[in-house]
C-alpha positions as CSV (number, residue, x, y, z in Angstrom):
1,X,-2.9,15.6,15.0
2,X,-6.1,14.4,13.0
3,X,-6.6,11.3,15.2
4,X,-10.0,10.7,12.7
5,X,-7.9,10.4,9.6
6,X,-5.8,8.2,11.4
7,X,-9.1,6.2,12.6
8,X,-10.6,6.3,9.3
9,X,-7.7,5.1,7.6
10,X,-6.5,2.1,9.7
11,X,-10.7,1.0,9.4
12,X,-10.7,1.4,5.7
13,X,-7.7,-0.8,5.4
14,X,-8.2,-3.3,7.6
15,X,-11.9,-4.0,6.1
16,X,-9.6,-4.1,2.5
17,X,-7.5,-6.6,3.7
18,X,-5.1,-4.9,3.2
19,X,-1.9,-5.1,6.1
20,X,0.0,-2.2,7.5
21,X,2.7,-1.4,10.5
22,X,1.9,1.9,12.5
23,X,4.6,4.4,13.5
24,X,3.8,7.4,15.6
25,X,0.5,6.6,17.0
26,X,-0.7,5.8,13.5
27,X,0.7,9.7,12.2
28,X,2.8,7.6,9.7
29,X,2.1,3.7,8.6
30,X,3.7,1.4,5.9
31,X,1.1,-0.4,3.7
32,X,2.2,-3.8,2.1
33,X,2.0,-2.9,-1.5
34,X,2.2,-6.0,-4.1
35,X,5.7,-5.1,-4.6
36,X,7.0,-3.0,-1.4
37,X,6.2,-0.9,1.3
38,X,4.1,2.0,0.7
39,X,4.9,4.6,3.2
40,X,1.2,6.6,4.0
41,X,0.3,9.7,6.4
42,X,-3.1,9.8,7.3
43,X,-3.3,13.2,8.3
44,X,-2.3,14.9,5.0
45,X,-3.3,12.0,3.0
46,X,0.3,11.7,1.2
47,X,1.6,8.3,0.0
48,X,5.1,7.3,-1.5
49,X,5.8,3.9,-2.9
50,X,9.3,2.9,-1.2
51,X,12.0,3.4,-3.7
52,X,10.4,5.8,-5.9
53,X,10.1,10.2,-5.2
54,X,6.7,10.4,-6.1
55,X,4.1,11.2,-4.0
56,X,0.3,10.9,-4.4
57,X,-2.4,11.4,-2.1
58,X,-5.6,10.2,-0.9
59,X,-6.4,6.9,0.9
60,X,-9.4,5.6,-1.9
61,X,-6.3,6.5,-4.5
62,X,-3.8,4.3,-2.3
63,X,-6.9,1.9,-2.0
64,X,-6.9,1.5,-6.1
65,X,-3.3,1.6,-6.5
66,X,-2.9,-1.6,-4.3
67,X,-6.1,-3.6,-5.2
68,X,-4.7,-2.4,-9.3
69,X,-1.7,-3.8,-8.9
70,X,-2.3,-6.7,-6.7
71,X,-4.1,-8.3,-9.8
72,X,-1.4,-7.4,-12.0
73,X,1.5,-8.9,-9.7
74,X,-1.2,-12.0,-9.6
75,X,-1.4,-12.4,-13.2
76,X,2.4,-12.0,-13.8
77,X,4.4,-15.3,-14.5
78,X,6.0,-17.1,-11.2
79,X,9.7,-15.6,-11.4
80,X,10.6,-19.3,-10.3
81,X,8.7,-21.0,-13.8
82,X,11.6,-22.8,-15.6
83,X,11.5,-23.3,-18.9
84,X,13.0,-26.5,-20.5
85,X,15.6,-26.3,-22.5
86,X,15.5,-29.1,-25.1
């Protein structure tokens, strides 16, 4: 086990803000994405959005993905914004 990747990692995303559960002695850990869960392994650097089969790597990748999206779930419309009907 790389227990540096793992250090790095949890370090690099709690200075982001950015919240996480650990599994495993921090060998596996699921980011909160803007959406869902992301599920992220430190050691090989392999991330998987929850419901979706592809994979990506690298923690500054997963880094970008989240703060990219973030603004764009910001920016969306409230899903609760009625619209009147007269």
């Amino acid at each position: 086990m790389n227990s540096g990747a793992i250090a790095i990692a949890k370090e690099c995303l709690t200075l982001n803000d950015i919240q996480f559960i650990e599994y495993n002695n921090g060998v596996h850990l699921a980011v909160e994405g803007p959406n869902n869960y992301i599920d992220f392994w430190p050691t090989t650097g392999t991330w998987i959005v929850r419901g979706r089969s592809e994979k990506h790597f690298g923690l500054y990748k997963l880094k970008e993905y989240i703060f990219k999206n973030r603004k764009a779930s910001r920016n969306a419309p409230s899903p609760d914004t009625s619209v009147s009907s007269s």
